[in-house]
N, C-alpha and C positions, 0 to 999 in steps of 0.2 A: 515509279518515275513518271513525272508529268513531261511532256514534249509540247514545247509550241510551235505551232504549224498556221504558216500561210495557207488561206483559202479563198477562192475566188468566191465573188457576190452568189453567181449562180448556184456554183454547191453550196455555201455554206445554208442556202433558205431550205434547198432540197434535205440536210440533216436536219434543219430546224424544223420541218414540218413532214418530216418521219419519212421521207422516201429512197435517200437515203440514209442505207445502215453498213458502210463499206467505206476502207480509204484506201486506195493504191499511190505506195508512197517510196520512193528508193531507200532500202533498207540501211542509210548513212547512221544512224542512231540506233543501232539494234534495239528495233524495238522488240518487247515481249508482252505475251500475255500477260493482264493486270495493268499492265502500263496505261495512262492516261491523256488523252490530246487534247491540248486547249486549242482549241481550231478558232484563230482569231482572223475573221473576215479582212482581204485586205481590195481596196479596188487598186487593181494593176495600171489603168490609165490615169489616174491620179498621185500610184506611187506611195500609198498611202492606206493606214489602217483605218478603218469606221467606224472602228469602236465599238462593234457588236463582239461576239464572242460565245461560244457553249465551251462546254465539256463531256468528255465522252470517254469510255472504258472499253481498253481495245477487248475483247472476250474471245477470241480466234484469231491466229494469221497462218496464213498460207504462204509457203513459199519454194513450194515446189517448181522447177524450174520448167515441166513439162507444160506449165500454166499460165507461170507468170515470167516476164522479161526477166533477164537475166540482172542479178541486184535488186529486184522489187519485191514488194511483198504486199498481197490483199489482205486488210487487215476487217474482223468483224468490229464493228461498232455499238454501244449502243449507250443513250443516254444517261448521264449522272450527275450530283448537284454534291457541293461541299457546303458542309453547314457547320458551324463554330457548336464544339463541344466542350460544357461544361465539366464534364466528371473522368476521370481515367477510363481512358478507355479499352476494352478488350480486343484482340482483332480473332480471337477465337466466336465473339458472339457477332461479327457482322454478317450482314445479309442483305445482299444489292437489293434497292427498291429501282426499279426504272423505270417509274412511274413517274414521278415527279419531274416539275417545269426544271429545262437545264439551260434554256438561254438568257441573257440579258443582253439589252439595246440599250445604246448608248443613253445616258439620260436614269435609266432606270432603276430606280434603289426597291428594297424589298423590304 
């Protein structure tokens, strides 16, 4: 399941440049591990998205209540990119790389 999620300028730079690896987000969508969040930059005083965007693979949630508000959930993060596959694919032979660049700015093709 992909989920897309409003994110303020300030975090989304902070995921974009590795500092943060975590989303604390009210559990309206039950998310689950494996699930994916397109975290698309929005500026709140403009009311409006920027058109930046990553994506990210939640890999842990925590939702013990002794931790987190009641309805929350700290989710782990961590970077991922979608790339167009040509051949059938197995999902027995995949294997997260989380290395590779996972944001685009508005503007930019690959």
């Amino acid at each position: 399941m992909i989920h897309e999620l409003k994110t303020l300028p300030i975090y989304f730079e902070e995921v974009i440049e590795g500092r943060k690896s975590f989303e604390v987000r009210k559990n309206d969508r039950n998310f689950k591990v494996g699930d994916m969040l397109a975290l698309n930059e929005y500026d709140a005083e403009k009311k409006d998205y920027t058109g930046n965007s990553c994506l990210v693979y939640v890999d842990y949630i925590l939702k013990d209540e002794n931790y987190c508000k009641n309805g929350f959930v700290i989710m782990a993060i961590k970077p991922c990119s979608v790339c167009r596959n040509t051949s059938p694919y197995n999902i027995i032979d995949r294997h997260p790389d989380y290395t590779v660049p996972y944001a685009t700015k508005k503007g930019e093709t690959e």
